[in-house]
N, C-alpha and C positions, 0 to 999 in steps of 0.2 A: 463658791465655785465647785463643780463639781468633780471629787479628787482623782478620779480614773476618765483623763479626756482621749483618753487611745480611739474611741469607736466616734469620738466626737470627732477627730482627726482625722479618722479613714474615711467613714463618709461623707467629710465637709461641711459637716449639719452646724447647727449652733448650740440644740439644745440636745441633750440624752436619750432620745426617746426614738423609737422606730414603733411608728403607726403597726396595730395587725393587721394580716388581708384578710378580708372577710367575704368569700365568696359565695355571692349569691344575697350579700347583704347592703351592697356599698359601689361604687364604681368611681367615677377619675374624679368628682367633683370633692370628695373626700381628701383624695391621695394630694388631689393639686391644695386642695386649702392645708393640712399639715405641711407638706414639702413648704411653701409661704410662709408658714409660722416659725421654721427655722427647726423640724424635726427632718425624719426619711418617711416620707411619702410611700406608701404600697398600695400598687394593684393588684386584684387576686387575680389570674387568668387563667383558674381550672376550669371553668365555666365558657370562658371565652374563645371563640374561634379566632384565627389567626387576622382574620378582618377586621373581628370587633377591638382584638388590643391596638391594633395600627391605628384605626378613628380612637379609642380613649386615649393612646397615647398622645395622637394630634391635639387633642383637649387639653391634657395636661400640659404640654408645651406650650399652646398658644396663654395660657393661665400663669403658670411659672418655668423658671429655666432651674430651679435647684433640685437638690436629688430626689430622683424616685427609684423604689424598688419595684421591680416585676416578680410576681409569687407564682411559682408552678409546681403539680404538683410531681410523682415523681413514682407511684403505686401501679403495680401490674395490672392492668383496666382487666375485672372478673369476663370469665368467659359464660356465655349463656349454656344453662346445665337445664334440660326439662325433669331430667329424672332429681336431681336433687332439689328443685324448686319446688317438684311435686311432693316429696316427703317433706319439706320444713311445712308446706301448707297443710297438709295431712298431719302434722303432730300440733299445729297450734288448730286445726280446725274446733277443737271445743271450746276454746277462746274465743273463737270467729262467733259461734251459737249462742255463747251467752254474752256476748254483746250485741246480736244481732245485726254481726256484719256479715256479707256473703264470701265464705270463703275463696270463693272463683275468681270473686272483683281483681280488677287489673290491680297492681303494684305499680304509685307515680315512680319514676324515677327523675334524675337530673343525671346525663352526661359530664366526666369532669374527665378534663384530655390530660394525658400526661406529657413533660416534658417530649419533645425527639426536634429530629432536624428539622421539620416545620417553622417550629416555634423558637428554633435558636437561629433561623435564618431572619424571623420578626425579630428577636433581641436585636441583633448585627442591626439591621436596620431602623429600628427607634431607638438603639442605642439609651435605654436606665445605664442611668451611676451604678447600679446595684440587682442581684439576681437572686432570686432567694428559693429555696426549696422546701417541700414537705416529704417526708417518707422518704429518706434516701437521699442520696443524688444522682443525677441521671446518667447513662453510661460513660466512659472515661473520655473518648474524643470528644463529645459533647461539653466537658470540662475545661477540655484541653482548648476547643473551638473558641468556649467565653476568656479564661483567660489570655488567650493570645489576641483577642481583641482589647483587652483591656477593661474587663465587667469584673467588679466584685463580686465577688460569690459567699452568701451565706445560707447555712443548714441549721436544719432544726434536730435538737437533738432531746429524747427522751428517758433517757438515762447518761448515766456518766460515761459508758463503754459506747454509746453513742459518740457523743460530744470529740472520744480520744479518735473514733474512725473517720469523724467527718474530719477533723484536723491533719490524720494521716495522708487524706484524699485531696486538700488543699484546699479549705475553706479559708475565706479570709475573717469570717465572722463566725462564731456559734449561736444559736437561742434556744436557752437552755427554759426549756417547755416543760412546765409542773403542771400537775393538776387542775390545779386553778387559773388555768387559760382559758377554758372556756368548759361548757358540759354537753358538745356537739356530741352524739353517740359516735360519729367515726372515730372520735378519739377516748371517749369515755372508758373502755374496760381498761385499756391499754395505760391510759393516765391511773387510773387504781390502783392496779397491779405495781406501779413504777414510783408514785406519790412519795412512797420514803426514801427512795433511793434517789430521787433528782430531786434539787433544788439548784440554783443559781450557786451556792456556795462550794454546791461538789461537782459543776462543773468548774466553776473555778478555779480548783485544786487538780480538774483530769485534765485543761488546757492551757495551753499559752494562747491561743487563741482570744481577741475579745466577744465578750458575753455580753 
């Protein structure tokens, strides 16, 4: 049995484990087969407009009724800068030449929404067991919104001094995020820089919170 059942407890799960949300990798067909298997089910919905989580979450309902978490993300969406777009291409342009790519070429991007009233108006209304956040968490009535509806709220924390402000802030969960989560470049320098300093045992020690 596994010795620390507190997160087994909070989310009503059966077994230890909260699915990742993998945005742009995965969608409710995922979330609903974990949430079945007796883990916490996650949807990523930085990707997704407010239409498309209402139709995934209808999917995941009509598939299972146990818990699922909703993932948002929670970062200051970049402002479009011509003058500084034009110097990063202008310092990598000899990189561009000898790979023989054209420096001018459009840059794809993917849109990723961040938390606001929108999207805590879809929570309220498809109602996850569970709310979970990247980068922060989202302004304080927005906190105050999901907990007085009754949504768990979990943060990701990157170091230890993380982990103690999301607990301040009133998370009911922390995930204590090392390195080795993944090697997405959003979070790559950030996880380097941080790798000695965070592990699960030193959030641990900086919460009472479950990890």
């Amino acid at each position: 049995m596994w010795p620390d059942r507190r997160l087994i407890a909070l989310f009503k799960i059966e077994v230890p484990i909260v699915q990742a949300p993998m945005a742009g990798a995965m969608d409710w067909e995922l979330a609903a087969s974990v949430a079945e298997a007796g883990a916490l089910g996650s949807l990523p919905c930085a990707m997704l407009n407010a239409a498309q989580i209402r139709e995934q979450m209808a999917k995941i309902r009509a598939h299972t009724k146990k818990a699922i978490n909703l993932n948002f993300f929670c970062h200051r969406p970049p402002v479009l800068n011509n003058a500084r777009e034009a110097r990063w291409r202008e310092r990598l342009a000899p990189y561009y030449r000898e790979l023989g790519i054209d420096p001018a070429a459009p840059i794809p991007s993917s849109n990723r929404t961040a938390f606001d009233t929108a999207m805590c108006d879809v929570v309220e209304e498809t109602k996850p067991e569970v709310v979970s956040f990247h980068f922060g968490l989202p302004e304080p009535k927005l906190v105050d919104r999901l907990k007085a509806g009754g949504f768990l709220v979990m943060g990701s924390a990157t170091t230890a001094s993380e982990a103690r402000w999301l607990e301040a802030h009133g998370v009911d969960a922390v995930i204590a995020q090392g390195n080795e989560a993944s090697a997405r470049p959003i979070y790559g320098a950030r996880r380097r820089r941080f790798r000695r300093r965070i592990a699960p045992r030193s959030a641990r020690r900086a919460t009472t919170a479950p990890r």
